[in-house]
Every structure is written in C-alpha cells, then in structure tokens.
Phi, psi and omega in degrees: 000322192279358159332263208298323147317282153001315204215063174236119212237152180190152186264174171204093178084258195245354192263103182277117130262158181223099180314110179291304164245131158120223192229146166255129196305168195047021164289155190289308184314317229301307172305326199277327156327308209279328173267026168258295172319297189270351168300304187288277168030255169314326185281296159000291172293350203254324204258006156282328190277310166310333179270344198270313227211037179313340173273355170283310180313326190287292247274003153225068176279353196258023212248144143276103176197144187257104175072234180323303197295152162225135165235125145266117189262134190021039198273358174066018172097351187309351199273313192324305172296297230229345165322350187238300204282345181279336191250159153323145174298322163294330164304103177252120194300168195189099172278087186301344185204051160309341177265002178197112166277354233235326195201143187214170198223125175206084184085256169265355208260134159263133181243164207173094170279139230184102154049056159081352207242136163273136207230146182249131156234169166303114171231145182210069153339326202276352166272000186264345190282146177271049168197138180304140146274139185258113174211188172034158221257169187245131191265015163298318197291158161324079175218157167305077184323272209337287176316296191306333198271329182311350196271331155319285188318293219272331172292312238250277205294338184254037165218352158274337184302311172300313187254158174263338181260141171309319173282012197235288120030246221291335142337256198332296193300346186282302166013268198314301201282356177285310204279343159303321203283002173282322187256037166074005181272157181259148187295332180288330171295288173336304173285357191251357176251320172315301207294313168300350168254328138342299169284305170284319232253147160280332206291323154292019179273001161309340186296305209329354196260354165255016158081347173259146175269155176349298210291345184281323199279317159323302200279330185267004163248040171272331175311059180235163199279334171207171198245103189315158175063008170217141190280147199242096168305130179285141159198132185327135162238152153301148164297345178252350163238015140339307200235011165287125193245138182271157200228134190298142164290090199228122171302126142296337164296127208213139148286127190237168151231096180252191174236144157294130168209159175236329176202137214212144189206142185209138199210000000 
C-alpha cells in the first residue's frame, strides 16, 4: 500500500510526475484507496461511539456510502452534526438536498419518500445536462450486431433493478429502445432478444415485481415513432387525428419493493 502511495507517477508528453498529495484519479488503486481511507475514519468514530454514546452510534445504522457518496436514512441530522469529528478536517460534505428530506439522488438511484415508504427510480444526472449524449453503440458501423443488441438486455434488467414503479420501468426503457432504434437496432430484433432472455435468464424474475407478464411490457414499449428496417406505407389520415400522437398503454397500478423512511439525506 505504502507502494502504490508513494509511487504514483505519471507522464505528460515527455514529462514524468509523481504526485505528492491525494491518489491521481483514474489509477486502478485509486478507488479502492480513497474508500479504504474514508472507511478507516468511520470505523474509528463508530467504535468510540459504541463505547461512549451507543444510541448515538445506532442512529447510523441506516447510512451508506460508496468511496464519496453518502446516504443517510432517518438519521436526524446526526451526520450533519458529528461529520467534522468523524472525517478529516480537509474532506469537505456537500449536503445535496438539505432544502427537501423527503427526496434525494444516491448513485444511480432517485430516492422519494411516499407515504412512510422509499419508493425508487432511475437517476441519471446526464439528463439534465443540456447538450445531447453520444452513448451506447450505432450499428452501421464495422461492430459485433450480438454483443451490441446486448446492451438492450443489460439496461433494461438495471432499470428494473432500479425502479419500483411499472411506469417509471417502462418510461426509461422506451427511452432506451427509440434511441437505439435511431442508432440502427431493429425494433423486431430488440423485442424478440428481450422475450428470450425473459424465459431463459433467472435473472429476469426481477420484472416479476411489476405484476405483468412479458407479452404486456412488449407491447407497451411498441410507442415508437418509427420502426427501423419496415417501409413506411402512405395512407390518408383524418383530419382529427392528423396531430394526434399515440402514447404506450400503461397501469398505473404497481407492485412496489421499498423500505419504511421517514427521511432520507445525501451528499
């Protein structure tokens, strides 16, 4: 360990440095470091608390964090308070949503307490940013179709993983398949590698927790504005359904798997 500290050297053109202070990001330790590092902190304060003050210590039994992120569930403002003696003086906390307890962002996760219950979505800051993203692959190119169509598959099992409600589930994932099929997927493939993996993988009995079967979630992610690959017939519209846009069939009603909260904080 006192190595990979020590000796964290890197080049710039013709130029070697060797970083004095911090981890320099994007080394394979650096994560691993930097959450080792904020781990000894907290474990230090939690087992001084266990011995001084143990009801203090429970109140953060509900807290999380990966490296940086931090979440606290019904923690009463304690991280807020004790937050300079448990971390470094130099480590500086970021309360994001110290103006609403009720709702928070914690990694990919939207968290929304609802009627005593944390109810869960998909966060992706990158929607918020104002210039389009170039992501997930376009399939014009010299690329692997198999691998590529795979990327349907794996978002689509992490945005059930993610969300609790079926409509928030079927929101993304529509997302997800217009903008592929723009980026060349064909929409009959996409449904027909979903309904198959659906059936072999255990790993998809995560849907089961939105109440539908396969053939309904297919069908409510048919709302696309055009379908790659199939010629597009002219035919007369009425005139009253001229500017009329068709919208997916979707319940509202959902199975949800939360936790009991009352409050939720994140930095």
């Amino acid at each position: 360990m006192n190595y990979l500290i020590d000796y964290c050297d890197l080049t710039c053109g013709d130029n070697l440095f060797r970083q004095k202070i911090g981890i320099t990001m994007g080394t394979d330790c650096a994560q691993f470091l930097a959450n080792l590092f904020l781990y000894g902190y907290k474990h230090e304060w939690m087992m001084k608390m266990k011995e001084t003050n143990p009801e203090l210590a429970s109140q953060f039994s509900r807290t999380a964090r990966y490296i940086d992120d931090l979440l606290t569930i019904n923690n009463d403002g304690h991280m807020k308070k004790y937050m300079k003696d448990m971390y470094p003086a130099e480590l500086e906390l970021k309360h994001e949503n110290s103006k609403n307890d009720k709702s928070a962002s914690y990694l990919d996760l939207q968290l929304d307490v609802l009627d005593g219950e944390i109810v869960t979505s998909l966060y992706d800051k990158r929607d918020n940013f104002p210039f389009k993203i170039v992501n997930f692959p376009d399939i014009s190119g010299n690329i692997p179709q198999d691998g590529s169509y795979g990327v349907f598959i794996a978002q689509t099992l992490r945005y059930a993983k993610a969300c609790a409600k079926y409509t928030d589930f079927i929101t993304r994932t529509l997302m997800l398949k217009t903008q592929l099929i723009k980026q060349n997927f064909h929409a009959k493939v996409l449904d027909r590698k979903l309904h198959r993996w659906h059936k072999r993988s255990d790993k998809a009995a995560v849907m089961d927790k939105f109440g539908h079967d396969m053939k309904k979630i297919i069908s409510d992610l048919q709302s696309l504005p055009h379908t790659h690959g199939t010629k597009q017939k002219n035919k007369k519209q009425n005139p009253e359904n001229k500017n009329k846009k068709s919208t997916p069939r979707i319940k509202s009603k959902t199975n949800l798997s939360t936790s009991r909260a009352d409050r939720a904080s994140a930095g």
